[in-house]
Each structure stands twice: as C-alpha cells, then as structure tokens.
N, CA, C and O atoms as a GROMACS GRO file, in nm:
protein
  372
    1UNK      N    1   0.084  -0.119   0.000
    1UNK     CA    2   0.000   0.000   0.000
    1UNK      C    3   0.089   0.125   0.000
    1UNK      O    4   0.186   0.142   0.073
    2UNK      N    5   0.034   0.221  -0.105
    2UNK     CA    6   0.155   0.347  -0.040
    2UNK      C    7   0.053   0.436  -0.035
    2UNK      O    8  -0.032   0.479  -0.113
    3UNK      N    9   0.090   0.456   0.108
    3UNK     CA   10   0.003   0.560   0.228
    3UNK      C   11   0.098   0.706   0.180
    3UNK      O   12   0.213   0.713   0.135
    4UNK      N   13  -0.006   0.820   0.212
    4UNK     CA   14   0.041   0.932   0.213
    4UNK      C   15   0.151   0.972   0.355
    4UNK      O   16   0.185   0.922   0.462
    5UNK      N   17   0.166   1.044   0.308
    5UNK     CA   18   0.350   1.083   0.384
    5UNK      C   19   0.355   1.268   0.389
    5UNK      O   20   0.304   1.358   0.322
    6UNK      N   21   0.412   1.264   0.464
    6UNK     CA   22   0.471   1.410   0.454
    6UNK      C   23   0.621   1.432   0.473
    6UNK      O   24   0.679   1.410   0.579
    7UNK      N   25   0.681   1.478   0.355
    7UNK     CA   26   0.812   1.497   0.311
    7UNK      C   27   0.863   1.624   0.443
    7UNK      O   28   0.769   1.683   0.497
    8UNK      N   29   0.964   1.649   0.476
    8UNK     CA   30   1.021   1.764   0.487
    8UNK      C   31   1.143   1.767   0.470
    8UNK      O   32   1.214   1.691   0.537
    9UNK      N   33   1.213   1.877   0.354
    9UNK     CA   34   1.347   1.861   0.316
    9UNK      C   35   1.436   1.980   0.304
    9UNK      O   36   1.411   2.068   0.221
   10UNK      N   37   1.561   1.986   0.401
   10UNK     CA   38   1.614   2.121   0.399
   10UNK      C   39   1.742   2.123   0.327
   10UNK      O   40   1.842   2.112   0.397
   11UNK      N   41   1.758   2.136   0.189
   11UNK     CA   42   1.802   2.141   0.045
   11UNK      C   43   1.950   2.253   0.080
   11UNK      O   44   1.929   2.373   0.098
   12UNK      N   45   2.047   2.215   0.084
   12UNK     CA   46   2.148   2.358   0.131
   12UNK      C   47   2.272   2.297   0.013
   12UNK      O   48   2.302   2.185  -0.027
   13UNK      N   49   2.315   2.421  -0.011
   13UNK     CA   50   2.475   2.450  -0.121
   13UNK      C   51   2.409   2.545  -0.191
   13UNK      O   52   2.307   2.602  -0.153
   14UNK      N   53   2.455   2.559  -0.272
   14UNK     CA   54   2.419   2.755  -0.374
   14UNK      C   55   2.247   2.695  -0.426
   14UNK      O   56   2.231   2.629  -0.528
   15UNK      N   57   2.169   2.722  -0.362
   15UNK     CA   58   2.020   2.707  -0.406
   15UNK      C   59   1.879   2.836  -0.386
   15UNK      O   60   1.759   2.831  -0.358
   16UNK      N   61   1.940   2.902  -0.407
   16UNK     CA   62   1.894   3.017  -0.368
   16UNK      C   63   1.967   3.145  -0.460
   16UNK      O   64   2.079   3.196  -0.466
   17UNK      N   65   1.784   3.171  -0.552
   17UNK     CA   66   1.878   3.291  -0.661
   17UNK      C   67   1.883   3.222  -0.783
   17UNK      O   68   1.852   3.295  -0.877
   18UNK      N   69   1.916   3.084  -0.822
   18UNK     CA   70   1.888   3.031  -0.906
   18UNK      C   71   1.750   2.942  -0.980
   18UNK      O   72   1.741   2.848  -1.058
   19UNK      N   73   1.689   2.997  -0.934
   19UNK     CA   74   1.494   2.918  -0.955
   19UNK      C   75   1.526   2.787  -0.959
   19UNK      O   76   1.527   2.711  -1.055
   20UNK      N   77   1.564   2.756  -0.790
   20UNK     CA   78   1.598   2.652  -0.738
   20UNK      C   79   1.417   2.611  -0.690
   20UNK      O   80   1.368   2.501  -0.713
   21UNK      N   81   1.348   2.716  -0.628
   21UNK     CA   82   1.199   2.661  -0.580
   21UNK      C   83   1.127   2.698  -0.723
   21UNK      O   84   1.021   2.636  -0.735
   22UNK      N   85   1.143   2.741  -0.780
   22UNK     CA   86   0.999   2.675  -0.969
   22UNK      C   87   1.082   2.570  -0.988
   22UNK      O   88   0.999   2.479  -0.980
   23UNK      N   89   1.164   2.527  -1.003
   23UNK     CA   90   1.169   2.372  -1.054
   23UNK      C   91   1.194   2.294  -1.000
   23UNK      O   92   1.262   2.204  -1.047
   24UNK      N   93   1.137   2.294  -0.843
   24UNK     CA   94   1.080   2.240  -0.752
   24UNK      C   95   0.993   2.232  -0.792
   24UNK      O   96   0.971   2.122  -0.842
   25UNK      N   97   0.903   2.316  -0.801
   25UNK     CA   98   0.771   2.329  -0.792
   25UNK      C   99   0.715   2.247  -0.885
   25UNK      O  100   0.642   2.155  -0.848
   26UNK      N  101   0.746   2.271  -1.035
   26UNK     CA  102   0.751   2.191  -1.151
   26UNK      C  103   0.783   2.084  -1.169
   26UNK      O  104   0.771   2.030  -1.279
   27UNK      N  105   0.838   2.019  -1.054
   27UNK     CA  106   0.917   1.867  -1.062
   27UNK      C  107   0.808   1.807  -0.988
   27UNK      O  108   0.760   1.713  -1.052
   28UNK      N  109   0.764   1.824  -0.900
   28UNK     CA  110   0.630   1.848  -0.797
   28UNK      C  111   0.516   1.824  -0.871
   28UNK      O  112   0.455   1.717  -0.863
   29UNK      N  113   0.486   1.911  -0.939
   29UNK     CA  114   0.374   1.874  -1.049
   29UNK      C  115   0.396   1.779  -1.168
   29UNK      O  116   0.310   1.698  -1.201
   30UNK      N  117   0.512   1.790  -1.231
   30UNK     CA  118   0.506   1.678  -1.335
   30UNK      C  119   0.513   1.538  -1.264
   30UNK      O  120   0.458   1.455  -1.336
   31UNK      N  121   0.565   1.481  -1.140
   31UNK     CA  122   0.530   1.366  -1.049
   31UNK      C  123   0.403   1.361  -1.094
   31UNK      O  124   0.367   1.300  -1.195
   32UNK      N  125   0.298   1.458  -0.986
   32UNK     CA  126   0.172   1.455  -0.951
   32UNK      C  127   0.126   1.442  -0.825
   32UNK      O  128   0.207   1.423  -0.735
   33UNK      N  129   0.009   1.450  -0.802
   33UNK     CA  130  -0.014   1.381  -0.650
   33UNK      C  131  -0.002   1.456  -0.511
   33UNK      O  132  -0.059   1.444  -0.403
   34UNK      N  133   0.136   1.569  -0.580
   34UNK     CA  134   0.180   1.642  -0.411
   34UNK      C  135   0.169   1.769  -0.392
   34UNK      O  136   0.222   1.855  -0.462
   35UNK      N  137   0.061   1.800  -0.242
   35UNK     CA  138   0.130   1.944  -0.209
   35UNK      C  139   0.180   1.942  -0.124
   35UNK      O  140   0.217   1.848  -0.054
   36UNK      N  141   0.197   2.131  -0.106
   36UNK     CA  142   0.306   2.156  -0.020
   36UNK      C  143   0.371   2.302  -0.085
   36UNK      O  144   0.325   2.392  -0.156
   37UNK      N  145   0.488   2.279  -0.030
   37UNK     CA  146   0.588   2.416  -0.069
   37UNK      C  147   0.715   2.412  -0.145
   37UNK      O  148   0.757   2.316  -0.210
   38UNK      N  149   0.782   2.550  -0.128
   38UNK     CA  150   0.926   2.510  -0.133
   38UNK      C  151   0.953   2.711  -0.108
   38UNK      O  152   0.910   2.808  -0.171
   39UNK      N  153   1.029   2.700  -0.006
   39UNK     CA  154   1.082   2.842   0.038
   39UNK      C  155   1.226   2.880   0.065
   39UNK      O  156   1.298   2.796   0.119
   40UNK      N  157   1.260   2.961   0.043
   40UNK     CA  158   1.412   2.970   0.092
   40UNK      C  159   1.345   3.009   0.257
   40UNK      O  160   1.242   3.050   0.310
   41UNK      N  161   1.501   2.957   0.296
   41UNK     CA  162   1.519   3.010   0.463
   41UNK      C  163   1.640   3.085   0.491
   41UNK      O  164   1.741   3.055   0.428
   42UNK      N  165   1.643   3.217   0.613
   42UNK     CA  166   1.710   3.261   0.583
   42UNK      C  167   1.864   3.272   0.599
   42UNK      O  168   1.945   3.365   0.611
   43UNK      N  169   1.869   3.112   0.593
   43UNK     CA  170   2.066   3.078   0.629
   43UNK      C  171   2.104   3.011   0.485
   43UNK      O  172   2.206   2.942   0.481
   44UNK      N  173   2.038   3.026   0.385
   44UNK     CA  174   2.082   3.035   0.249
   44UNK      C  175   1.989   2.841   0.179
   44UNK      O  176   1.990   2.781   0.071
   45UNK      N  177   1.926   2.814   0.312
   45UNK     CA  178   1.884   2.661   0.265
   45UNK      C  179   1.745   2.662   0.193
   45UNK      O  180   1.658   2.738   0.235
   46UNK      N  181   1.730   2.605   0.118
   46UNK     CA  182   1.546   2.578   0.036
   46UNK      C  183   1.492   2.455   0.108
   46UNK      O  184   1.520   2.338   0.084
   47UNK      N  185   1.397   2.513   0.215
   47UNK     CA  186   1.321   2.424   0.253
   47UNK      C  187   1.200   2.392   0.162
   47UNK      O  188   1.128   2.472   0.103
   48UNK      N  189   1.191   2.252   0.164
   48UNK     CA  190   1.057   2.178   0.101
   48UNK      C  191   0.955   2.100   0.129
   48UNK      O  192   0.984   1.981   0.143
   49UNK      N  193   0.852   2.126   0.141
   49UNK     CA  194   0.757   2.012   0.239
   49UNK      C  195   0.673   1.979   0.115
   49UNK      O  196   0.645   2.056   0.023
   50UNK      N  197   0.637   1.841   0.131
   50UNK     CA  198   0.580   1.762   0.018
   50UNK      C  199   0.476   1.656   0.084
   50UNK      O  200   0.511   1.561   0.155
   51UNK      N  201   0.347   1.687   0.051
   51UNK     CA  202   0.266   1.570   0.138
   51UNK      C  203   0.226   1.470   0.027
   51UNK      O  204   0.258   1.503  -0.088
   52UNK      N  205   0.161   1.355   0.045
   52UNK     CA  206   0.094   1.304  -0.116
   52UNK      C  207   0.168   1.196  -0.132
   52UNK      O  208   0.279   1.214  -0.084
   53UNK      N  209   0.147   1.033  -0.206
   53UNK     CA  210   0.184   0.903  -0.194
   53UNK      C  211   0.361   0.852  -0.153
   53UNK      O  212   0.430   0.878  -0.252
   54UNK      N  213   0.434   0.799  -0.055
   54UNK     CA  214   0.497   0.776  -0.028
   54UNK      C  215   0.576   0.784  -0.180
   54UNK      O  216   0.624   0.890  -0.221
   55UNK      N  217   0.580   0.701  -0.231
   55UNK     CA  218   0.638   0.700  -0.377
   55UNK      C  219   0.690   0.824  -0.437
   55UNK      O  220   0.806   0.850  -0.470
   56UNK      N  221   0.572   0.904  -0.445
   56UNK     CA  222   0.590   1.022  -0.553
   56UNK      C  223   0.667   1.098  -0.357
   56UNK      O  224   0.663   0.996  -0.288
   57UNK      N  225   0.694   1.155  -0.312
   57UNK     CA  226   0.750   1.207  -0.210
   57UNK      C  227   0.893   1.116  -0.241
   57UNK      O  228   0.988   1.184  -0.280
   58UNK      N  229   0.908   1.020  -0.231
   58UNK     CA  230   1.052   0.985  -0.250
   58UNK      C  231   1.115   0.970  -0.388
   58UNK      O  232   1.224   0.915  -0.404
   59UNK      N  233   1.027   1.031  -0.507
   59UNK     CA  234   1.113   1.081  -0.586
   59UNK      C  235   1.142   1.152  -0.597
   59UNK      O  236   1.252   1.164  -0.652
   60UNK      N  237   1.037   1.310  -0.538
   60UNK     CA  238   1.099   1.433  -0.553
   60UNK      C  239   1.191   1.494  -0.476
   60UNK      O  240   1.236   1.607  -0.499
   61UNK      N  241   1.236   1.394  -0.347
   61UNK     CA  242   1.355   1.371  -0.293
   61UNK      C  243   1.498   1.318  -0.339
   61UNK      O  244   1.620   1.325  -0.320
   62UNK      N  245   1.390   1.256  -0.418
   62UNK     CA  246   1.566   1.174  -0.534
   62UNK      C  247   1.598   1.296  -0.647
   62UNK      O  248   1.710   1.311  -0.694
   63UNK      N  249   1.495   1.370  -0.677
   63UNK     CA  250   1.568   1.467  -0.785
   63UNK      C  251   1.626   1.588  -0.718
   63UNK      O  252   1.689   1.669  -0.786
   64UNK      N  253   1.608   1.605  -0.593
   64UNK     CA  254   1.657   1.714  -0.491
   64UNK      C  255   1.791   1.688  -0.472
   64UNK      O  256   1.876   1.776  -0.482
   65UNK      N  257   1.824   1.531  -0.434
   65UNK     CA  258   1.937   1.499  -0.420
   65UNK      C  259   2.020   1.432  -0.563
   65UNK      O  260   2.126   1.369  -0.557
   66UNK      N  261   1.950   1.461  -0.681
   66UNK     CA  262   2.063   1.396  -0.784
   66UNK      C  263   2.094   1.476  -0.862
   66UNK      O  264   2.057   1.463  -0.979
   67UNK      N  265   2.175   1.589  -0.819
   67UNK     CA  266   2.238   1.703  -0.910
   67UNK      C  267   2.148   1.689  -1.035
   67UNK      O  268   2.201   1.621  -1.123
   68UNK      N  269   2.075   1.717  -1.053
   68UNK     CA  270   2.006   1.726  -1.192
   68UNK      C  271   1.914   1.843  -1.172
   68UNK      O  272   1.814   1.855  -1.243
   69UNK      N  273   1.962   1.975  -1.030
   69UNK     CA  274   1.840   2.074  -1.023
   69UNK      C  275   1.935   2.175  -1.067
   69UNK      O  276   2.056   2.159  -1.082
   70UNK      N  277   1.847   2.311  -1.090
   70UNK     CA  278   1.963   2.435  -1.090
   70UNK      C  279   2.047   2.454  -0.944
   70UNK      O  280   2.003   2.423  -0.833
   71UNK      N  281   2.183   2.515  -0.974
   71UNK     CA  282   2.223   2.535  -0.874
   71UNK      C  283   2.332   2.437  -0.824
   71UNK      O  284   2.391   2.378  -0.914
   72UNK      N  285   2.373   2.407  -0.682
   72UNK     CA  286   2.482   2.326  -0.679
   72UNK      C  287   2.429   2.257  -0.540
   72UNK      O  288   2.424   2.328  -0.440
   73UNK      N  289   2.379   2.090  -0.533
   73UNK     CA  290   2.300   2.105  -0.398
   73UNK      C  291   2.430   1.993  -0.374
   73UNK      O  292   2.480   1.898  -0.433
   74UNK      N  293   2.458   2.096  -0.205
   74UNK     CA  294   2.525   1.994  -0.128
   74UNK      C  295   2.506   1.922  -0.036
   74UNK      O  296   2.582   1.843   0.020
   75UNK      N  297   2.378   1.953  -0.014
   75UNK     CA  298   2.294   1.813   0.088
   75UNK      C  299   2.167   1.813   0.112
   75UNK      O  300   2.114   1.922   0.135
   76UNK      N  301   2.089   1.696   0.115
   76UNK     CA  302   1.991   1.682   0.193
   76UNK      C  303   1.945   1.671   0.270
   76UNK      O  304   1.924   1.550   0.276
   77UNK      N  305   1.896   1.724   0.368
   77UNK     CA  306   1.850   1.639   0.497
   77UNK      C  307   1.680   1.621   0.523
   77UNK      O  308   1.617   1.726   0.515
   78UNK      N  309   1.612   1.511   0.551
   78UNK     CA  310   1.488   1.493   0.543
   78UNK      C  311   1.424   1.457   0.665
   78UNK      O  312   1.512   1.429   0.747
   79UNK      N  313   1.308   1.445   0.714
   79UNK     CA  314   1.239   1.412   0.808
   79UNK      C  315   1.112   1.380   0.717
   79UNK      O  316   1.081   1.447   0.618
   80UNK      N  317   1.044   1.267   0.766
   80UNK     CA  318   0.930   1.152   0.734
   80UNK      C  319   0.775   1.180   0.864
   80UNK      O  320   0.749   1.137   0.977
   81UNK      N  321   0.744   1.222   0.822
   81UNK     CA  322   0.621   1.253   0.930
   81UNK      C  323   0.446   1.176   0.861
   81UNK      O  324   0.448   1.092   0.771
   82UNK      N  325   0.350   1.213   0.907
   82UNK     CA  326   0.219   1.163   0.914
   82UNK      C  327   0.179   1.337   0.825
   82UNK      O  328   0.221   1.446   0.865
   83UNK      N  329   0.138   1.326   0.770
   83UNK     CA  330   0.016   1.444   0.648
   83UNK      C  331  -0.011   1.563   0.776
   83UNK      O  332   0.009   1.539   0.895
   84UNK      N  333  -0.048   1.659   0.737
   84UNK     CA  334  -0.102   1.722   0.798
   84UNK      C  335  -0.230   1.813   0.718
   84UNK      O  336  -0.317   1.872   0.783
   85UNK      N  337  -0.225   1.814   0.609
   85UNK     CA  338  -0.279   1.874   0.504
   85UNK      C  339  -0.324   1.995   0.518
   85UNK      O  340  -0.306   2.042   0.630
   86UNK      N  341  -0.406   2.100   0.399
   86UNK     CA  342  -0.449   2.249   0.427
   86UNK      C  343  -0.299   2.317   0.307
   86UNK      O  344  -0.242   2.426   0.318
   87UNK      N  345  -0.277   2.217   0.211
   87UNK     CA  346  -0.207   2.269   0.155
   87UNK      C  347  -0.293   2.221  -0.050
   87UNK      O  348  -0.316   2.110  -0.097
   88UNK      N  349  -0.314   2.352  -0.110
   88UNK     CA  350  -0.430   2.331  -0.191
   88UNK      C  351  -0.348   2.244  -0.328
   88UNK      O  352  -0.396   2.150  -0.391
   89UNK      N  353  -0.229   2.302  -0.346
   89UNK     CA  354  -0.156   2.246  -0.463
   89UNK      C  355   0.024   2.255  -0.405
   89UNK      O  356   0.066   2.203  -0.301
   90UNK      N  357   0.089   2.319  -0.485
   90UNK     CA  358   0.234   2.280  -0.493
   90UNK      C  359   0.298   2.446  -0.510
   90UNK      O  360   0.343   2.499  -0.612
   91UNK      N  361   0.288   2.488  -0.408
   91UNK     CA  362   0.366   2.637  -0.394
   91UNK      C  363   0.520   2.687  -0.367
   91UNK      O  364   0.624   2.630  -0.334
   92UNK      N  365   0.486   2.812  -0.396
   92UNK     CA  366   0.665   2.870  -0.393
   92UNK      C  367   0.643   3.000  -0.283
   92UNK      O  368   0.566   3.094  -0.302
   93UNK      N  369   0.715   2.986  -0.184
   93UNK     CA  370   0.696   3.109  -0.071
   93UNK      C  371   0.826   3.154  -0.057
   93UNK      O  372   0.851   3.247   0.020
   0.00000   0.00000   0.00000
C-alpha cells in the first residue's frame, strides 16, 4: 500500500537565486499527486515540504538529491512525518 506521507526537506549549497523553488515546484507537479511548498530560509537553505503518496514524495527527494536541479545542492537532509494537510496544490513562498 503506499500511504500518504509528509516529506520535509532542507536542500542547502548555492540554491537560492537560481529558480531553485519553480523547478521544484515543476518537478512536484510533473510527479503529480503532491502538495506543499518550497521556500528559501534565511541561512541560504530551500526548505521543502511535500505531502501526497509515499512514492511520488521519494522521488521528488531523489531529484533534490541527484544534481540534476539548478544550482549546486550539497545536501539533503529529510524528516518523514504523518500528512497534515491544508495545503491546496504545490507552492513557492
């Protein structure tokens, strides 16, 4: 069964300034399935929260982490939680 999930991912190396969160956002939607966000924070990291099928959440984690975004990402770090929802689609803050 793949149960919904809630992603949270704090994305840090040069990601910020480069429309590091639209193609988030866009990677997000061409999956399907997930909302949520993607914001800079202000110690230079792009936080991302992603709710929506275990699956599609751990790919848009795999393209976060497989150099294939703008920018230069030097790490991931994630936390796995339970949905919380009140999020309508796939935003950029």
């Amino acid at each position: 069964m793949n149960e919904d999930v809630r992603l949270t991912a704090w994305v840090r190396g040069r990601v910020q300034g480069v429309g590091f969160r639209w193609f988030t956002r866009a990677e997000a939607l061409e999956i399907g399935g997930l909302a949520g966000f993607a914001s800079n924070l202000g110690d230079g990291r792009v936080q991302v929260v992603a709710e929506g099928p275990r699956e599609n959440c751990e790919k848009l984690l795999g393209w976060l982490a497989s150099g294939d975004t703008p920018g230069r990402v030097a790490g991931v770090t994630e936390i796995w939680d339970t949905p919380r929802g009140g999020y309508e689609g796939f935003d950029i803050r």
